[in-house]
C-alpha positions in Angstrom: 48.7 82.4 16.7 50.2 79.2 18.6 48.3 76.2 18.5 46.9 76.4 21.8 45.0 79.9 20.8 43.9 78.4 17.6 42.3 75.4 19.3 40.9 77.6 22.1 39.1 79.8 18.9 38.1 76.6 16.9 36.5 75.7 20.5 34.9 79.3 21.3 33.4 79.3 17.7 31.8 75.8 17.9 30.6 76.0 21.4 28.6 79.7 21.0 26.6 78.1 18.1 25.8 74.9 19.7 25.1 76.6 23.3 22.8 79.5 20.9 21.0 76.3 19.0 20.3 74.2 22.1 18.9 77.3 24.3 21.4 77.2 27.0 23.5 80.4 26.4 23.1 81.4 30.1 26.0 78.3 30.8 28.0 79.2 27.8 30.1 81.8 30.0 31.3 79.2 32.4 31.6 76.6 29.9 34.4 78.6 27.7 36.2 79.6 31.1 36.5 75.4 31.9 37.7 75.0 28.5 40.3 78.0 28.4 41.2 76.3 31.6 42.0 72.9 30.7 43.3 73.9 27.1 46.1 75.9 28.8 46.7 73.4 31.3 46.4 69.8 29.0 46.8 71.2 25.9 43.1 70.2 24.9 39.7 69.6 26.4 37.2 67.2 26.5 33.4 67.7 24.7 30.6 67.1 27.3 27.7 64.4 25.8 25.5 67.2 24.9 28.6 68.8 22.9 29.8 65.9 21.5 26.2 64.8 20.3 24.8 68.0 19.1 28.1 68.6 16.8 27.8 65.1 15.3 24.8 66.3 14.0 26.0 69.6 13.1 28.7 67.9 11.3 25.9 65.9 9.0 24.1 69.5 8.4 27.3 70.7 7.4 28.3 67.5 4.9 28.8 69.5 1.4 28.5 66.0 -0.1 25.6 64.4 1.1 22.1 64.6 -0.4 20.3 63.0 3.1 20.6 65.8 5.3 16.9 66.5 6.1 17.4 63.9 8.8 20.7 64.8 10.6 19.0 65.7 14.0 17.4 62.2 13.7 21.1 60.8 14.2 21.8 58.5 17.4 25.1 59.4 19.0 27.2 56.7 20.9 29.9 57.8 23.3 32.7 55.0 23.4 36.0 57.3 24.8 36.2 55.4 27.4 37.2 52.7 25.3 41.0 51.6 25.0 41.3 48.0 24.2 40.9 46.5 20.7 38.2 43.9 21.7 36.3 46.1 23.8 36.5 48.6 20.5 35.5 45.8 18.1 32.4 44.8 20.7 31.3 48.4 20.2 31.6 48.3 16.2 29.8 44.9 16.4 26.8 47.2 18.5 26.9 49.2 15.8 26.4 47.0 13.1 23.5 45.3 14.9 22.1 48.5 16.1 22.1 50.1 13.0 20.9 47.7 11.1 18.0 47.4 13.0 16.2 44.6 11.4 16.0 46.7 8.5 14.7 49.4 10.1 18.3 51.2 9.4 18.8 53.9 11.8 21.2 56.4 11.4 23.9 56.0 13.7 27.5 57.3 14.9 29.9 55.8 17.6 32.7 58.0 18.6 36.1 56.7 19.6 38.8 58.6 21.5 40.0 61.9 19.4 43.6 62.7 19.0 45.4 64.0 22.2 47.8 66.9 21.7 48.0 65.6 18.0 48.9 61.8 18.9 46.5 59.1 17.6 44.4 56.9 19.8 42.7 54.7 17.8 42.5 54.0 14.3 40.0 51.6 12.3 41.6 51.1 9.1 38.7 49.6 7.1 36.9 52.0 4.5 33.7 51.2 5.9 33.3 48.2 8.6 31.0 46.1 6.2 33.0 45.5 3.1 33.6 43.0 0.2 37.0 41.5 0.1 38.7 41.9 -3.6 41.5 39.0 -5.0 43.5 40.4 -7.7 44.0 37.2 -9.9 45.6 37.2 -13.7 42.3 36.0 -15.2 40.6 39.6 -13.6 39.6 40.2 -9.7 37.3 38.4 -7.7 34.7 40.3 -5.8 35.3 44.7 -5.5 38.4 45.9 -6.9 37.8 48.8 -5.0 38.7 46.7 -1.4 41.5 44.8 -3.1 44.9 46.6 -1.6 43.0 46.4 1.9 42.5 42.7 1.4 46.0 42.1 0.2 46.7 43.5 3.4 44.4 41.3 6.0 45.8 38.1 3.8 49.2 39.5 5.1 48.0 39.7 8.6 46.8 35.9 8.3 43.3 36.5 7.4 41.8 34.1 4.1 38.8 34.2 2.5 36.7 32.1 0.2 37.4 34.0 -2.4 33.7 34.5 -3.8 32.1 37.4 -5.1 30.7 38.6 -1.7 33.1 37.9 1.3 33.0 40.1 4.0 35.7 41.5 4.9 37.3 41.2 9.0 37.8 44.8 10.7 41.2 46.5 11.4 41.9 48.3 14.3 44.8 50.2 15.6 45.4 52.0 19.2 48.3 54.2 19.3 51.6 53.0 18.1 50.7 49.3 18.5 50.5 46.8 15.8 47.2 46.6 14.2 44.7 43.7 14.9 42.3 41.8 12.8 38.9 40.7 13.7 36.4 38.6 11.9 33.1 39.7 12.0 30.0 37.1 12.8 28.6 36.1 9.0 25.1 36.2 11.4 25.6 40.0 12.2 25.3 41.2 8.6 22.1 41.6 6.8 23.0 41.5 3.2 20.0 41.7 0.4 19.7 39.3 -2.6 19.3 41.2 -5.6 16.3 40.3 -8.0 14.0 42.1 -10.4 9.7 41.9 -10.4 10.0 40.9 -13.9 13.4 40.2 -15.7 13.5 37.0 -13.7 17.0 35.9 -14.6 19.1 38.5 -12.6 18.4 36.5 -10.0 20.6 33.6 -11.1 23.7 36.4 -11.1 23.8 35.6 -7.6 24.0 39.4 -6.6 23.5 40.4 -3.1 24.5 43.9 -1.3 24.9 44.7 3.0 22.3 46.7 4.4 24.3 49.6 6.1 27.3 51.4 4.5 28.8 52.5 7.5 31.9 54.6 6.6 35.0 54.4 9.1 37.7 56.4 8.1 36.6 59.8 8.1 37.5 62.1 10.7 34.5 64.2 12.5 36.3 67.6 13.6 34.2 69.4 16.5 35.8 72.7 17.5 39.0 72.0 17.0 39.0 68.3 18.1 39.7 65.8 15.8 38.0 61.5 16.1 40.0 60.0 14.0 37.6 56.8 14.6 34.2 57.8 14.3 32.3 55.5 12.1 28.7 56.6 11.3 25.7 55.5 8.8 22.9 56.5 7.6 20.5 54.2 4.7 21.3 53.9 1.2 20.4 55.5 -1.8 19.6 53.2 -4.5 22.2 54.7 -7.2 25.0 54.0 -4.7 24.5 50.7 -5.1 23.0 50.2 -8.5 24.3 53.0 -10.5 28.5 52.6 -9.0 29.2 49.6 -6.7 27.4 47.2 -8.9 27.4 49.0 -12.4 31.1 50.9 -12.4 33.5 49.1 -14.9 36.1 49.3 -12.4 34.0 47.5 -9.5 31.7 45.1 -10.3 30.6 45.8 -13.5 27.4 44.1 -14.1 25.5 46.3 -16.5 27.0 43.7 -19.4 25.6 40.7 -18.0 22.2 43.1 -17.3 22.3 43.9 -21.0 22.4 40.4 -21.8 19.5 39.2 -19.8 16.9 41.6 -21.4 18.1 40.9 -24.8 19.9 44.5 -26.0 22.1 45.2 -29.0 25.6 46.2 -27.2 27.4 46.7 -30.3 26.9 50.6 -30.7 26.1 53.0 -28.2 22.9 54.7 -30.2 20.6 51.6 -28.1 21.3 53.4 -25.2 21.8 49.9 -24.1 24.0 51.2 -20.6 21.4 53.4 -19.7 18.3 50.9 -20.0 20.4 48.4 -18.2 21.4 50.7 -15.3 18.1 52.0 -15.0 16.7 48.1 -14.6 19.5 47.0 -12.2 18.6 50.4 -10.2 14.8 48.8 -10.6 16.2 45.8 -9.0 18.1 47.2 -6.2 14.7 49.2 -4.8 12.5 46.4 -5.5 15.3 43.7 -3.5 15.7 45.9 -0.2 11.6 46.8 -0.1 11.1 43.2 -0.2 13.2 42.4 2.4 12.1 44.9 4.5 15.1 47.2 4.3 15.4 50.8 4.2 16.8 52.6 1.4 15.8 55.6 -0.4 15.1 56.7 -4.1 17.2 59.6 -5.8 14.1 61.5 -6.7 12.9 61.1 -2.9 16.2 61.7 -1.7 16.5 65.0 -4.1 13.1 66.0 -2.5 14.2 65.7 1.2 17.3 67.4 0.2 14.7 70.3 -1.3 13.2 70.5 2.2 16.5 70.4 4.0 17.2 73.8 1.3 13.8 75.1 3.1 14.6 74.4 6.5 18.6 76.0 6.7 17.3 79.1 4.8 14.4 79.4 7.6 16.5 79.2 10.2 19.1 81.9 8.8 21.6 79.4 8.0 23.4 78.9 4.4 23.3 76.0 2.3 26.5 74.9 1.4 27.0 71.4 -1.3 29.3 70.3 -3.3 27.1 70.0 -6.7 29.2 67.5 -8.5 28.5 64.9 -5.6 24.9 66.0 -4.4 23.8 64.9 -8.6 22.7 61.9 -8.2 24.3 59.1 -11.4 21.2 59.2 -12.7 19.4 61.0 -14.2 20.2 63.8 -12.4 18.8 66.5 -14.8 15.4 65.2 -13.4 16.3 66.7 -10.0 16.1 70.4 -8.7 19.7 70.2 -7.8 20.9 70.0 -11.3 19.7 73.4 -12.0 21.3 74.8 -9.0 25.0 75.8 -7.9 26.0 75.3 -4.5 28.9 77.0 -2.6 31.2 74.3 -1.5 32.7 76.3 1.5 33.5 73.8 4.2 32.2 74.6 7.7 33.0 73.2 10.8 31.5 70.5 12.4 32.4 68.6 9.2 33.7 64.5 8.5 37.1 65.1 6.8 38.6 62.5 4.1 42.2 61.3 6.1 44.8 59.4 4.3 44.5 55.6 4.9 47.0 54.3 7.8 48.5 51.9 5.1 50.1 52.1 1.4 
């Protein structure tokens, strides 16, 4: 099979479910013909709104990995193809941000750059997600998230400098085609970041702590028969463990369950105190209790592993299967507490999906 059958199949395949789901079969006939047409004449086609929107969503009901699929028909679907220039593309990302966020009324949210064309790249965003904290590799230990420090070794080499605090945001990185790369600093007022306290072990506070509202992930590619955007970032809310239980708690990020340890008074000299796990669930405590207080949405693993339980209900009533990958739908903790522990989950991939891609960079 050449490559131009293969994409004409991935095409025929996606198109016959979304036409079948969205109750317009009687136009899926002349729909396949335009798209054999300009798939034999261009090499690919182009995905209509109503394609491109519905298979977004498809691709969130299909996401192996993610525990907060109950809402994926909820998800707002921005169409910015006709987009070529790097500040019209950082504009949109900037809409994004400030759409998405919301006020704190997060909404879950996807804008769509131009997709490869006959296999060449279009645009690129080379930031892991497009709100990020910069990470300075010193000899004394890193400042801020080791996690974002090769990527901020690289903006400091394209002329960008931080303060070098805990908590600077990082600028964006975008890419069109073969040119070089360019560098944009976002607006410090266009990020709603959240203080991080607790409602009764006072002293957290004075760690100084503070987490952005949105993760918004940007370099995964959404595949939709057979067409692949590269540039696609897309959000939902968070999950308190994300936060709590690995950006903030992980040895190798921040590592703050030491200092939480200290502030309510545990023995850290032998493991038997469980003193890790009383701290993680207390800087969990505080995550919740900061973003309700300010008014921003975020979720609880035992409510998230409940929607998840209804999203189970849902698929199986409309004849579809459930696929997970088990080993990421656990939540960090506790997850023995939650129906998915004592499930297994077949991790076949389905298309519409988000695919990991290498980053554009070393």
């Amino acid at each position: 099979m050449n490559q131009i059958e293969k994409l004409f199949n991935e095409a025929k395949q996606f198109i016959e479910i979304c036409y079948k789901e969205l109750g317009i079969e009687g136009k899926l006939k002349q729909r396949l013909t335009e798209i054999k047409t300009a798939i034999d004449i261009d090499g690919y086609y182009e995905h209509t709104y109503e394609e491109l929107a519905y298979g977004a969503k498809m691709a969130w009901r299909n996401s192996n990995r993610c525990i907060g699929r109950f809402f994926w028909q909820s998800l707002d679907v921005i169409d910015a193809r006709s987009l070529a220039k790097e500040e019209d593309i950082f504009d949109a990302l900037l809409h994004h941000i400030k759409a998405a966020t919301n006020n704190g009324k997060i909404r879950p949210m996807i804008t769509v750059f131009k997709p490869k064309i006959r296999g060449e790249e279009q645009i690129r965003i080379w930031n892991h997600q497009l709100i990020r904290y910069a990470g300075y590799e010193r000899d004394e230990g890193t400042i801020g998230d080791p996690a974002s420090a090769s990527f901020t070794t690289l903006c400091n080499k394209m002329g960008w400098k931080g303060k070098e605090t805990h908590f600077d945001l990082l600028p964006l990185v975008i890419q069109t085609k073969r040119n070089e790369p360019k560098l944009f600093e976002i607006p410090e007022n266009t990020i709603l970041e959240v203080p991080i306290h607790h409602p009764e072990y006072e002293s957290i506070k004075d760690l100084n702590i503070k987490w952005y509202a949105v993760p918004i992930i940007s370099d995964m590619k959404l595949e939709i028969g057979g067409i692949e955007y590269i540039a696609a970032p897309f959000n939902g809310w968070y999950m308190e463990t994300e936060i709590g239980a690995r950006n903030l708690a992980d040895p190798f990020r921040y590592n703050f369950l030491p200092k939480i340890a200290s502030i309510m008074g545990l023995d850290t000299s032998r493991n038997t105190t469980f003193w890790k796990d009383r701290a993680l669930i207390e800087l969990n405590t505080a995550v919740v209790y900061s973003f309700k207080e300010a008014g921003v949405s975020i979720v609880d693993h035992h409510t998230a592993a409940a929607q998840f339980k209804r999203f189970e209900e849902n698929e199986e009533k409309c004849g579809r299967p459930i696929t997970g990958d088990w080993t990421w739908l656990i939540p960090p903790v506790s997850p023995a507490t939650t129906h998915i522990f004592h499930k297994s989950y077949d991790n076949t991939f389905v298309s519409p999906n988000y695919f990991y891609q290498d980053p554009p960079y070393n």
